[in-house]
KOLPA-112198 format. One record per residue: residue number from 1; x, y, z of N, C-alpha, C, O in turn. Coordinates in nm, 2 decimals. Layout:
N
   k    n.u    n.v    n.w   ca.u   ca.v   ca.w    c.u    c.v    c.w    o.u    o.v    o.w
 NUM      X      Y      Z      X      Y      Z      X      Y      Z      X      Y      Z
...
***
This chain:
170
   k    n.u    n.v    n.w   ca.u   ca.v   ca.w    c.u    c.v    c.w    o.u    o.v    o.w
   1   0.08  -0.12   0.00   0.00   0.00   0.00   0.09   0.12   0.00   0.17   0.16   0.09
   2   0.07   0.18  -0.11   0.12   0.32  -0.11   0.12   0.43  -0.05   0.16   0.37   0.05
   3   0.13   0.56   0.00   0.13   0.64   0.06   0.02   0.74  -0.02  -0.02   0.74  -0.13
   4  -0.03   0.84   0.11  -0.20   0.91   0.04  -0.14   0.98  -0.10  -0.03   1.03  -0.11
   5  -0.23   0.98  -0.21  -0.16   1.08  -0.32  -0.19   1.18  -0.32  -0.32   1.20  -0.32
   6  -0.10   1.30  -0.32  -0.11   1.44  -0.30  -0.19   1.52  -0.36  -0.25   1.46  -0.45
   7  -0.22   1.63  -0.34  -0.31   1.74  -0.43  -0.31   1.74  -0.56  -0.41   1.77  -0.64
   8  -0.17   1.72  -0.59  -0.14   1.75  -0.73  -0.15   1.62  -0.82  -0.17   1.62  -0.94
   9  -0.13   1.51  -0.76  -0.14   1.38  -0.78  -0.28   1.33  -0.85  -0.31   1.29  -0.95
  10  -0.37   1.38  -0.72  -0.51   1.36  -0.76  -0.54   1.47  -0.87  -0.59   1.41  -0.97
  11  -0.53   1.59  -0.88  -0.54   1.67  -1.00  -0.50   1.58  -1.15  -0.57   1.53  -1.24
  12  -0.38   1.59  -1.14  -0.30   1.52  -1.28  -0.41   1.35  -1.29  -0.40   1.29  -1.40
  13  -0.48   1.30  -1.21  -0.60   1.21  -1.24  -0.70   1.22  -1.30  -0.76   1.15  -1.37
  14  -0.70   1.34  -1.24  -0.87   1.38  -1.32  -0.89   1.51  -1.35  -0.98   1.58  -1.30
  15  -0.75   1.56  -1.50  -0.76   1.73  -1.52  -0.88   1.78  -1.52  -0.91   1.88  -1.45
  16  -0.95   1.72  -1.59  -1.13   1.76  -1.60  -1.18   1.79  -1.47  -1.24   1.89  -1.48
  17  -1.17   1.77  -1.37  -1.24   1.83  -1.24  -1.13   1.83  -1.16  -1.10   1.72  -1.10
  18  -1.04   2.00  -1.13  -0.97   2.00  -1.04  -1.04   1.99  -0.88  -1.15   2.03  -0.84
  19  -0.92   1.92  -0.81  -1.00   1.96  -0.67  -1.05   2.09  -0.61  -0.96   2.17  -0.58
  20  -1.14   2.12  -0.59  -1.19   2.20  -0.54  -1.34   2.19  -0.45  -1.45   2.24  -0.49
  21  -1.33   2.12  -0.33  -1.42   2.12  -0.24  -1.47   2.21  -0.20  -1.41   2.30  -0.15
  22  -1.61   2.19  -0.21  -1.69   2.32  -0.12  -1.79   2.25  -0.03  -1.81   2.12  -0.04
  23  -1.86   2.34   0.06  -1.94   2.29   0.15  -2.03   2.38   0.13  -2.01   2.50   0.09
  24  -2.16   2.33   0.15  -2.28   2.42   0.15  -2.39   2.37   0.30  -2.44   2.26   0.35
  25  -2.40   2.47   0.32  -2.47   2.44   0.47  -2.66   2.52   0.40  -2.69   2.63   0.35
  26  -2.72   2.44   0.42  -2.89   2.49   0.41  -2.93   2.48   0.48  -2.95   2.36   0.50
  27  -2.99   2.56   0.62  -3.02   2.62   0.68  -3.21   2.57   0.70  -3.28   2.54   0.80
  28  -3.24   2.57   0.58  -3.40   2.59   0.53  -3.47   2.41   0.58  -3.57   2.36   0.62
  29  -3.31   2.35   0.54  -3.34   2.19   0.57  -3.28   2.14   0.68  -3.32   2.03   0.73
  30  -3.19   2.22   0.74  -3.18   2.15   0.95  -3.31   2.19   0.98  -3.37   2.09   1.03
  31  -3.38   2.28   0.98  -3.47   2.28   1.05  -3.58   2.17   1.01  -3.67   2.17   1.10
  32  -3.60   2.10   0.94  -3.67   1.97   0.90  -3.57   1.86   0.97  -3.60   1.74   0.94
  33  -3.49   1.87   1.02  -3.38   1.72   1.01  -3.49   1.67   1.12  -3.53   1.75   1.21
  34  -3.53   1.53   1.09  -3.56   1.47   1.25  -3.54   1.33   1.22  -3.61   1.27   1.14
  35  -3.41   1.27   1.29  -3.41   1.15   1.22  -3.50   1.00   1.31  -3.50   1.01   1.44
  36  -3.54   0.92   1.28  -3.63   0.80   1.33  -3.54   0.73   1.45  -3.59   0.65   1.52
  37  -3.41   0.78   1.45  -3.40   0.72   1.61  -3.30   0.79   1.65  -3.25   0.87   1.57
  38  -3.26   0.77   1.75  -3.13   0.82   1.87  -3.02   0.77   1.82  -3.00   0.65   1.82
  39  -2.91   0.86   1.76  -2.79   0.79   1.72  -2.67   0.80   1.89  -2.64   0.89   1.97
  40  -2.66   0.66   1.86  -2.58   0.60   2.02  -2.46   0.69   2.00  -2.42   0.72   1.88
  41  -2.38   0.75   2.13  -2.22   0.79   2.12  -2.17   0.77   2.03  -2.24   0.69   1.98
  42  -2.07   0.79   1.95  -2.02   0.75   1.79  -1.86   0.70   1.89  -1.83   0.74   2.00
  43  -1.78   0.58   1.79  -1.67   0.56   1.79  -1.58   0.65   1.69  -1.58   0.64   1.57
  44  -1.52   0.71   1.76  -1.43   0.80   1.65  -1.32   0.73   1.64  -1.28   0.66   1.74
  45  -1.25   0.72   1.49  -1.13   0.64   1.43  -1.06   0.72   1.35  -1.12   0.79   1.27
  46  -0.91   0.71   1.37  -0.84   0.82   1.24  -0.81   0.73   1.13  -0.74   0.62   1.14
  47  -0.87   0.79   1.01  -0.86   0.72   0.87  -0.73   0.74   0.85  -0.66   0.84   0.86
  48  -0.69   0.62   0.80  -0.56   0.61   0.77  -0.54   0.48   0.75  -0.63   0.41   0.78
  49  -0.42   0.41   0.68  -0.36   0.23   0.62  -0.39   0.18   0.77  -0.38   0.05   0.77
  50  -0.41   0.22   0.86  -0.41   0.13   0.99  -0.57   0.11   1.07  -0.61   0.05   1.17
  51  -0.63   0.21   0.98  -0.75   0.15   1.04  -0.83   0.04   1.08  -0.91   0.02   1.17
  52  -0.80  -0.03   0.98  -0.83  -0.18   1.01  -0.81  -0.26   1.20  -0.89  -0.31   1.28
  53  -0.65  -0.22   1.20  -0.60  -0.28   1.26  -0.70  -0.19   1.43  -0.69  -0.25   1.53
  54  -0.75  -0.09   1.42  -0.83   0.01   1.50  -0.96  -0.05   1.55  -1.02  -0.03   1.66
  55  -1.00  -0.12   1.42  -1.14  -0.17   1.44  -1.21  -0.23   1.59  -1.32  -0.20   1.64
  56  -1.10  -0.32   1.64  -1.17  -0.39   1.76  -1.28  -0.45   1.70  -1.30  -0.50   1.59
  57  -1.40  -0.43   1.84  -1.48  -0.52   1.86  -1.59  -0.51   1.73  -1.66  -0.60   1.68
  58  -1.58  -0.34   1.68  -1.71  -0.32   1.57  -1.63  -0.33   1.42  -1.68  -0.28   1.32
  59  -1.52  -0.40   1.41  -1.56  -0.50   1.27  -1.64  -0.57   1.17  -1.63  -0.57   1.05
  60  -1.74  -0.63   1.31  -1.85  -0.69   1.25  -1.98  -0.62   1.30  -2.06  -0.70   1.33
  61  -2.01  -0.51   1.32  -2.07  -0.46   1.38  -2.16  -0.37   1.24  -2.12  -0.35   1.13
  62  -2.30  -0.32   1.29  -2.35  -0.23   1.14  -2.38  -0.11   1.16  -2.36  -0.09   1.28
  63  -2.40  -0.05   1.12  -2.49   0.08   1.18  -2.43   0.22   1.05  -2.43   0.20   0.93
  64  -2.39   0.34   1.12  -2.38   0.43   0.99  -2.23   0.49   1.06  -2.19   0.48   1.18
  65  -2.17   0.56   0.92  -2.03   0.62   0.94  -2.04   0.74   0.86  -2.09   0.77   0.76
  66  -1.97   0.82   0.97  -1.92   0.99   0.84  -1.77   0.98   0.88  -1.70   0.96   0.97
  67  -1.78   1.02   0.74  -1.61   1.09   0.75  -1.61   1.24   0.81  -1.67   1.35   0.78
  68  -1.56   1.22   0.85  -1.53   1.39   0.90  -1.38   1.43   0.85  -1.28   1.36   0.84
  69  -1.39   1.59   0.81  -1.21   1.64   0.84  -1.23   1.71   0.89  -1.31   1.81   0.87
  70  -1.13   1.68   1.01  -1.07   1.79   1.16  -0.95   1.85   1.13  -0.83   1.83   1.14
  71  -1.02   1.95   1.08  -0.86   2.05   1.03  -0.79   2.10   1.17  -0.71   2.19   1.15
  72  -0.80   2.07   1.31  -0.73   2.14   1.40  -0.67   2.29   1.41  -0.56   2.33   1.43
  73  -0.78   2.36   1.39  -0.74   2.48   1.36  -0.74   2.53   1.47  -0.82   2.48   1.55
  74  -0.65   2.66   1.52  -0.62   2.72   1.66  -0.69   2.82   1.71  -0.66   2.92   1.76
  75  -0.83   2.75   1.68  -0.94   2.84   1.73  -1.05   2.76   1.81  -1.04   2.63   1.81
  76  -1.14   2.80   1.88  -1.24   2.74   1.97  -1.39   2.80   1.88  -1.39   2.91   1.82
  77  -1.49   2.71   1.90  -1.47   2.60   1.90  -1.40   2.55   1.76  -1.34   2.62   1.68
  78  -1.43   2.35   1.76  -1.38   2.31   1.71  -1.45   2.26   1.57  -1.55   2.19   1.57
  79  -1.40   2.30   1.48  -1.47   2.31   1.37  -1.46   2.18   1.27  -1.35   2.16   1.22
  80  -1.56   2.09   1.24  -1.55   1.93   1.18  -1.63   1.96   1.03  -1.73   2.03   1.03
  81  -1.55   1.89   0.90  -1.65   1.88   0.79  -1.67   1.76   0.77  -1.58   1.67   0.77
  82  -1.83   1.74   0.75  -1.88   1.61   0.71  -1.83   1.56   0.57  -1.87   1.63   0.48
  83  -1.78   1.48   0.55  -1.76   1.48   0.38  -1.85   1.38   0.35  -1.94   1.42   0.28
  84  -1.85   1.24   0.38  -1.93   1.16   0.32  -2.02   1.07   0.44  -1.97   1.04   0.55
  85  -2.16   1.04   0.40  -2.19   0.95   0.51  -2.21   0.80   0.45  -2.24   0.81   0.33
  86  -2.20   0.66   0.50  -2.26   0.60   0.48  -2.32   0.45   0.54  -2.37   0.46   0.65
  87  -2.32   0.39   0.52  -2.39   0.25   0.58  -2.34   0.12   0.59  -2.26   0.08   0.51
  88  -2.38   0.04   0.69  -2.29  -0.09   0.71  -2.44  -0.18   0.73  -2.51  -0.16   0.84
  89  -2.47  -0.23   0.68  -2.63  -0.33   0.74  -2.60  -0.44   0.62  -2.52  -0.44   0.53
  90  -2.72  -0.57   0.66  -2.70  -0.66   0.61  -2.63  -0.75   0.61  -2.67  -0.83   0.70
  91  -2.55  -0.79   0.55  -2.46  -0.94   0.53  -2.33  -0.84   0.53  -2.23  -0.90   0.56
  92  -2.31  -0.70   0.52  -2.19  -0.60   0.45  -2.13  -0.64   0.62  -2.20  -0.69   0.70
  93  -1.99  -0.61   0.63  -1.93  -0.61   0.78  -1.84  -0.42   0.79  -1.74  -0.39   0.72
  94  -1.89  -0.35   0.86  -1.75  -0.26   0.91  -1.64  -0.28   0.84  -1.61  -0.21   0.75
  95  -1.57  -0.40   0.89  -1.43  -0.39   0.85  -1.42  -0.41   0.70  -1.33  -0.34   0.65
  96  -1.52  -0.53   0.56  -1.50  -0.53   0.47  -1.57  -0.41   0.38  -1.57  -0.43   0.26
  97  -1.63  -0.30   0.43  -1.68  -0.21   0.34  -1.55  -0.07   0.37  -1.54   0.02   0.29
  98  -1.45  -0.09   0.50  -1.39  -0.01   0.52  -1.22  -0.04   0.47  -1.13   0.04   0.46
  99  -1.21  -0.22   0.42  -1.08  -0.26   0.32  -1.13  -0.21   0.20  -1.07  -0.27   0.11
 100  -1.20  -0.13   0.16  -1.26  -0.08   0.00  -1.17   0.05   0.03  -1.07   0.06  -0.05
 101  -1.18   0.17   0.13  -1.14   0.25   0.16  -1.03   0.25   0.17  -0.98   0.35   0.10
 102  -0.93   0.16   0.25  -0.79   0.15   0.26  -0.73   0.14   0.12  -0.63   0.18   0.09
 103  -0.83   0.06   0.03  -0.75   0.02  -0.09  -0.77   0.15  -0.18  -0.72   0.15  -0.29
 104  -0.84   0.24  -0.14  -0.80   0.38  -0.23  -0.67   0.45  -0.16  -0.60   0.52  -0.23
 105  -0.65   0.43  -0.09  -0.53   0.54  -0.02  -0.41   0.48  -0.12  -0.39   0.36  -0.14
 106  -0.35   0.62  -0.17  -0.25   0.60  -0.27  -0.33   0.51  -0.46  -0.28   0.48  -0.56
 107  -0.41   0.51  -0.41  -0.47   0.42  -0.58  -0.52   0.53  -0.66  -0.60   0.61  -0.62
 108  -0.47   0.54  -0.79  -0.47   0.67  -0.86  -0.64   0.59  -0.96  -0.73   0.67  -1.00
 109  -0.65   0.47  -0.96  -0.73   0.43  -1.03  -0.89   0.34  -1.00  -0.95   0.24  -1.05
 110  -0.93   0.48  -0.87  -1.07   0.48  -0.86  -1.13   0.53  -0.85  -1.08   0.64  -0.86
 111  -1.29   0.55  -0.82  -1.31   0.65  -0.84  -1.31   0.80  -0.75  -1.29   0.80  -0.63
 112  -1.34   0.91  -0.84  -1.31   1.01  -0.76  -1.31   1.06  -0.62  -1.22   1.12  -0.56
 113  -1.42   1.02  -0.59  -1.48   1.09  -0.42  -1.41   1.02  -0.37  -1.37   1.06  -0.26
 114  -1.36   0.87  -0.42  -1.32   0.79  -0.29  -1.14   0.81  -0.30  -1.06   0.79  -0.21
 115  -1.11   0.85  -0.45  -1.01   0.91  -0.40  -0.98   1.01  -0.31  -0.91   0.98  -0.22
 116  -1.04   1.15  -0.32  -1.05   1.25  -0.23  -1.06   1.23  -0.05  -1.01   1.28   0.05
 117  -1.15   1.13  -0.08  -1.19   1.09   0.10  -1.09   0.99   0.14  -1.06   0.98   0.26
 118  -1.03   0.89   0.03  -0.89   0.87   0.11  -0.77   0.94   0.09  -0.66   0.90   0.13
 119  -0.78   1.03   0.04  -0.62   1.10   0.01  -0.61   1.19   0.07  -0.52   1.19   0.16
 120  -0.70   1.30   0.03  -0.68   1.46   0.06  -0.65   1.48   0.18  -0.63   1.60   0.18
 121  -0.64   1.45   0.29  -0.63   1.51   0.38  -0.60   1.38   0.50  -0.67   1.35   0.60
 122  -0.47   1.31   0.46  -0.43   1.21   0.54  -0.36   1.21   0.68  -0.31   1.13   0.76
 123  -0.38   1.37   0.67  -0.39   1.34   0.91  -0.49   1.39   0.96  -0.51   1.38   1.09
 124  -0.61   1.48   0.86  -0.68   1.52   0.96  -0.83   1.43   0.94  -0.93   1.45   1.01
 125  -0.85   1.33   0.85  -0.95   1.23   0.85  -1.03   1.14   0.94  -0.96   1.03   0.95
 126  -1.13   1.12   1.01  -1.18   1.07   1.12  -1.31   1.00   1.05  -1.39   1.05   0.97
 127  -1.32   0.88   1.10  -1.43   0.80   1.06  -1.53   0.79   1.24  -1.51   0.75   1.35
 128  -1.65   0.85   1.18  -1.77   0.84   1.32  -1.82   0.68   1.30  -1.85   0.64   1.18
 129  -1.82   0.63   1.39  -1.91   0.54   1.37  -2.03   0.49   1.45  -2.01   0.45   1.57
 130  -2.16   0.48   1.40  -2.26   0.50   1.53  -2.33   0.32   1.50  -2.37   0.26   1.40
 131  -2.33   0.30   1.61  -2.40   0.13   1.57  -2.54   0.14   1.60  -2.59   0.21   1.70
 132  -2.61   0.09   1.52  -2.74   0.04   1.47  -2.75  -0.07   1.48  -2.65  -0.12   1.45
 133  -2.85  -0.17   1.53  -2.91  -0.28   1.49  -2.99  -0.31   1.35  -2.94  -0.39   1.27
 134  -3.10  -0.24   1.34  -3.21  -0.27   1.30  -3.20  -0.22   1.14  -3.16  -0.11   1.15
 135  -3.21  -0.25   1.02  -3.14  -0.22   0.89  -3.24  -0.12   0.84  -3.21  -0.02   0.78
 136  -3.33  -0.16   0.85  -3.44  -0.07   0.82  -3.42   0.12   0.89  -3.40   0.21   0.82
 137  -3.42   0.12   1.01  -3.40   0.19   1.09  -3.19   0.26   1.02  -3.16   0.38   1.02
 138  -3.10   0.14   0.99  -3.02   0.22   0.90  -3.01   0.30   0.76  -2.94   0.38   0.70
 139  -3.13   0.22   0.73  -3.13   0.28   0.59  -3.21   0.44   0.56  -3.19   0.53   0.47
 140  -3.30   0.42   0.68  -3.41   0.55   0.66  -3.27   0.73   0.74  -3.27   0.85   0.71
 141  -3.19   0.61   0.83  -3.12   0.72   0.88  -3.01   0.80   0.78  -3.02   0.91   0.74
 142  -2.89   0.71   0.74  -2.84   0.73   0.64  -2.93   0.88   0.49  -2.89   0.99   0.46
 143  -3.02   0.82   0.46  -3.09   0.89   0.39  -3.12   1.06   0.44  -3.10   1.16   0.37
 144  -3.19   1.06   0.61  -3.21   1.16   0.66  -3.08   1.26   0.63  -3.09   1.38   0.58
 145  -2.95   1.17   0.70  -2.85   1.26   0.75  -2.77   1.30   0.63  -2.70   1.39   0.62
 146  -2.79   1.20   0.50  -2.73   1.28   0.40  -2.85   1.36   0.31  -2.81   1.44   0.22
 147  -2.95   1.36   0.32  -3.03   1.45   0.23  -3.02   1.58   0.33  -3.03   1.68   0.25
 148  -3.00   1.63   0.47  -2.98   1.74   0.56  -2.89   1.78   0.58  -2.88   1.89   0.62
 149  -2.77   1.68   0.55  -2.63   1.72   0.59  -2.53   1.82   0.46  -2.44   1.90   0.46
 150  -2.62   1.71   0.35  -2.55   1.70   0.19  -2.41   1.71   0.21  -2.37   1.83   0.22
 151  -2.32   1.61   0.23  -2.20   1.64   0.21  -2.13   1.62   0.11  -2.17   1.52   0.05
 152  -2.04   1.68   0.04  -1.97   1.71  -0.09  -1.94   1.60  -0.17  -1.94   1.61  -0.29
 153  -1.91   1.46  -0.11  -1.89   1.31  -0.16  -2.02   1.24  -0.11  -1.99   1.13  -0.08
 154  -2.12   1.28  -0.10  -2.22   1.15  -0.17  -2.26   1.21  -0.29  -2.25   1.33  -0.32
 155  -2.30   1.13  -0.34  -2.37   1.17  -0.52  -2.51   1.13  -0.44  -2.55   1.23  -0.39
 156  -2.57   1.06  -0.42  -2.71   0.99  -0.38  -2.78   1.06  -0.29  -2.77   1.03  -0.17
 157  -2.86   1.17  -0.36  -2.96   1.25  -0.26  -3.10   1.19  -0.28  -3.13   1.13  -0.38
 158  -3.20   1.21  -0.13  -3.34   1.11  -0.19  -3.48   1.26  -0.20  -3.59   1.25  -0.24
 159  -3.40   1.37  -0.14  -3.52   1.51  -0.17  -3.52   1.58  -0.27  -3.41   1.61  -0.28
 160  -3.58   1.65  -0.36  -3.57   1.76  -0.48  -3.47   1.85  -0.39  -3.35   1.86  -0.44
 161  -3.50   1.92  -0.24  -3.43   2.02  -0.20  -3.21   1.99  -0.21  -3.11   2.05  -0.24
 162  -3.24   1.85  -0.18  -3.09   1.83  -0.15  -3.07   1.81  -0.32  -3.02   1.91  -0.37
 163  -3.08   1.74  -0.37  -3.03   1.74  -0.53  -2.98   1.88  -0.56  -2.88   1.92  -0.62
 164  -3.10   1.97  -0.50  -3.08   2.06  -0.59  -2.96   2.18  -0.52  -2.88   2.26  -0.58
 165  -3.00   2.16  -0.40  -2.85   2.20  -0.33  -2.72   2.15  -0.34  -2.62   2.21  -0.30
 166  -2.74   2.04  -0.38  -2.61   1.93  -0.45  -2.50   2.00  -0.54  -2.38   2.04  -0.53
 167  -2.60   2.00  -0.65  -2.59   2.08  -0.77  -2.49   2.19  -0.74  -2.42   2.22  -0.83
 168  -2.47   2.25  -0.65  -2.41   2.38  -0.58  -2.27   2.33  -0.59  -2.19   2.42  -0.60
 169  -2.21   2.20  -0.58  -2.08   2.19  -0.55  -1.99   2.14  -0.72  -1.87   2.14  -0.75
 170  -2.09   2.12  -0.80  -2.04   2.06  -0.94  -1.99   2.21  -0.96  -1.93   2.25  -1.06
***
């Protein structure tokens, strides 16, 4: 396994869309967020080639994940971006939907978002993870928190408002 590929690395990948992340916050749609259950304390993990080895006990465990970047900036409070959220239920395990992840860090030859969310920013990346039981109950949440949250690496919005606030980051 390679080392993360740099700014210019991932650019020279995909001249057609230089990196350029934005974040768009809608205002109009937190105030609709209400998601169908109590998301439990989150396990926070720093993304990176050793995550795996981080996992412990929720390997096999399902429920939902965001990536976050913690830029550590020297200010209070502390300010987190959501980049991507998504799902573990079913037959899927934690740790084999998160060896998909590890195998982008340094891989010039996949696709974009997952190059970004494994590269761009390989010390300040943090994986939430909140455990769920019930799949149903993950699938409806996932949906909530990315149609309210919209973060810049999902493509898969399920509201006209979030699509169309989407649209904002192309």
């Amino acid at each position: 396994m390679g080392h993360p590929l740099s700014i210019e690395e991932l650019n020279s990948v995909n001249p057609e869309k230089i990196f350029d992340l934005k974040f768009v916050l809608n205002h109009s749609l937190w105030k609709k967020f209400s998601l169908p259950v109590t998301l439990p304390s989150p396990l926070r993990l720093q993304f990176d080639e050793n995550i795996r080895s981080s996992l412990g006990t929720i390997k096999r465990k399902k429920g939902i994940y965001i990536f976050f970047i913690e830029p550590n900036f020297p200010i209070s409070p502390n300010i987190y971006y959501p980049i991507y959220i998504g799902r573990v239920m079913k037959e899927n395990t934690f740790f084999k939907r998160f060896n998909e992840y590890v195998k982008a860090i340094g891989n010039q030859n996949i696709k974009r978002n997952r190059q970004l969310m494994a590269n761009a920013w390989p010390d300040n990346t943090f994986v939430y993870f909140y455990e769920l039981a019930n799949d149903v109950e993950i699938e409806e949440t996932e949906k909530q928190l990315i149609d309210f949250i919209i973060p810049p690496l999902n493509n898969q919005f399920y509201i006209e408002e979030a699509k169309n606030t989407r649209s904002l980051y192309n």
